[in-house]
Every structure is written in C-alpha cells, then in structure tokens.
TITISE-782504 format. One record per residue (C-alpha): chain; residue number from 0; x, y, z. Coordinates in nm, 3 decimals, always signed. Layout:
N
{node 'A'; NUM; {X; Y; Z}}
...
REM end
This chain:
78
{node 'A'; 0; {+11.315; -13.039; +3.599}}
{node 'A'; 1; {+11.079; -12.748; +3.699}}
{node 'A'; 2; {+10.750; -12.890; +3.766}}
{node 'A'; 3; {+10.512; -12.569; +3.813}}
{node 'A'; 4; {+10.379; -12.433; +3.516}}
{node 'A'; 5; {+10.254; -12.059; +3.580}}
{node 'A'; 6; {+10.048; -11.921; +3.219}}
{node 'A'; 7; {+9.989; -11.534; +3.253}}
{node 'A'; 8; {+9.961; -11.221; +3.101}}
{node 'A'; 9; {+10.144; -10.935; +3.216}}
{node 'A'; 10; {+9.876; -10.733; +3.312}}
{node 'A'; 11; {+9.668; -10.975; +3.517}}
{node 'A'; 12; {+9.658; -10.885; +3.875}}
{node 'A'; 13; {+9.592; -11.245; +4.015}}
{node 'A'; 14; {+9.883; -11.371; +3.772}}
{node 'A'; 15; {+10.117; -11.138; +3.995}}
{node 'A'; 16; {+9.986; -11.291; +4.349}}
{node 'A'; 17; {+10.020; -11.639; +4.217}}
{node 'A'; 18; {+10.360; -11.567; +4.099}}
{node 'A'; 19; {+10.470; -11.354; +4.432}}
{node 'A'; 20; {+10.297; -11.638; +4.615}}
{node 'A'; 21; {+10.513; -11.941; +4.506}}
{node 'A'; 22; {+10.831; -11.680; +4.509}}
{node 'A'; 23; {+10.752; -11.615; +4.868}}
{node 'A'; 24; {+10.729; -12.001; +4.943}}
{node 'A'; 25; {+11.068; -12.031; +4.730}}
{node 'A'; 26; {+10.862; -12.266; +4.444}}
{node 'A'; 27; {+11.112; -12.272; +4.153}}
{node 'A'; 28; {+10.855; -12.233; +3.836}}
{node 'A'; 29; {+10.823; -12.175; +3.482}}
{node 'A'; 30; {+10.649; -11.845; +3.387}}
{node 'A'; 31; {+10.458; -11.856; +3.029}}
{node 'A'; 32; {+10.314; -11.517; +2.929}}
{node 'A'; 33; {+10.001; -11.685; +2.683}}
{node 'A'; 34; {+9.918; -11.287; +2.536}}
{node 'A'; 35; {+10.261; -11.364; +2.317}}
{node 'A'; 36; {+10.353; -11.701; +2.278}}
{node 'A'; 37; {+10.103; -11.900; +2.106}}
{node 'A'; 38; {+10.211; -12.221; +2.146}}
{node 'A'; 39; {+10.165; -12.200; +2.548}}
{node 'A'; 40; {+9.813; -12.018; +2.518}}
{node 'A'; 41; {+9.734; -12.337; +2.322}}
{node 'A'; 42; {+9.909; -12.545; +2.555}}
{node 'A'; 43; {+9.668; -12.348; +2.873}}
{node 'A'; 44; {+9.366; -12.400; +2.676}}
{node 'A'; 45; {+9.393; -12.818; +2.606}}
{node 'A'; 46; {+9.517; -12.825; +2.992}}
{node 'A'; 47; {+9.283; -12.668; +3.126}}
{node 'A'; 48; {+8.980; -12.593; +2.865}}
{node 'A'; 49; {+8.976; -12.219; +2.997}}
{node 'A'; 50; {+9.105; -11.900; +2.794}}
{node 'A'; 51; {+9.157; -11.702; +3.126}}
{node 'A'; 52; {+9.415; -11.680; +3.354}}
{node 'A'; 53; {+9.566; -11.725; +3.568}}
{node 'A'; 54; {+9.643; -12.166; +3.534}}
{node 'A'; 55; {+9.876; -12.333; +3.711}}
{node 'A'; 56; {+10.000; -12.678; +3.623}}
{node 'A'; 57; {+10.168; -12.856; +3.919}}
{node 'A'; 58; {+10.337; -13.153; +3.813}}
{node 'A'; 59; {+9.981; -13.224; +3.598}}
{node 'A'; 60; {+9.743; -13.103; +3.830}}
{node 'A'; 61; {+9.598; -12.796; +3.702}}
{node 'A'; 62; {+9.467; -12.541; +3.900}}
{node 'A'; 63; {+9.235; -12.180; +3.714}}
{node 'A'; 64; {+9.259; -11.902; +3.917}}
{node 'A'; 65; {+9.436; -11.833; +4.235}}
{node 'A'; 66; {+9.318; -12.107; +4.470}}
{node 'A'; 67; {+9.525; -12.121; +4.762}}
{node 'A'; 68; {+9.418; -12.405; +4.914}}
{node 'A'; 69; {+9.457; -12.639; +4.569}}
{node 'A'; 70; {+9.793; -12.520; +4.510}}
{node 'A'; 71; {+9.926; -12.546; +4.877}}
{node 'A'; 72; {+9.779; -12.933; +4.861}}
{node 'A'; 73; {+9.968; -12.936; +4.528}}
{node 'A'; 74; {+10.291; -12.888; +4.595}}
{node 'A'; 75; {+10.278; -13.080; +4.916}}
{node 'A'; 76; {+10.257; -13.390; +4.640}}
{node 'A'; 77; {+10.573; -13.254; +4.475}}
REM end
C-alpha cells in the first residue's frame, strides 16, 4: 500500500519539484490532481485545513508546501 499522498494541480511549479523530488529518491506515491477531482481537494482541505498546494501526506503526516527537510524526516519513519 502506497503511503505518500502528493495533491497538485498541473500547473503548480512546486507540485512538479515535490513530485521530481520523491521520483528522484525512487518514493513510490499517489498523485491527486485537486483542480479536477473533488473528492481529493476535499480530502487536502480536512488534512491539512489549506486550499493551496502543494500537500503531502506521508503515512499521516502532512506536510504544505515543499519542505525538504519535513519530508526527508518523513519518509525516514516509513
């Protein structure tokens, strides 16, 4: 079971690192593109409270934005 939890929108810039970033560190994870699918824009929001992106749920730690640090010490835990 995929733990990582990427919600994006196509055309956000720091969606695309976060996403090259876990590709590059071979992080298997689950992309869900919130400007078309409802259901995991609502999902983002109760997770995290925020309506931007990008958030990143690592096996229930979530993390707004592209923070490095918090998602390295994240998937150390996995």
């Amino acid at each position: 079971m995929t733990k990582v939890n990427v919600y994006s929108t196509p055309t956000c810039p720091w969606c695309k690192k976060i996403k090259d970033y876990l590709k590059e560190k071979d992080v298997d994870f689950i992309e869900h593109n919130v400007a078309e699918d409802t259901k995991a824009r609502e999902e983002m929001v109760e997770k995290s409270g925020q309506l931007g992106v990008p958030v990143v749920d690592i096996d229930g730690t979530v993390i707004v934005g592209f923070d490095k640090d918090k998602i390295d010490k994240s998937l150390e835990n996995l």
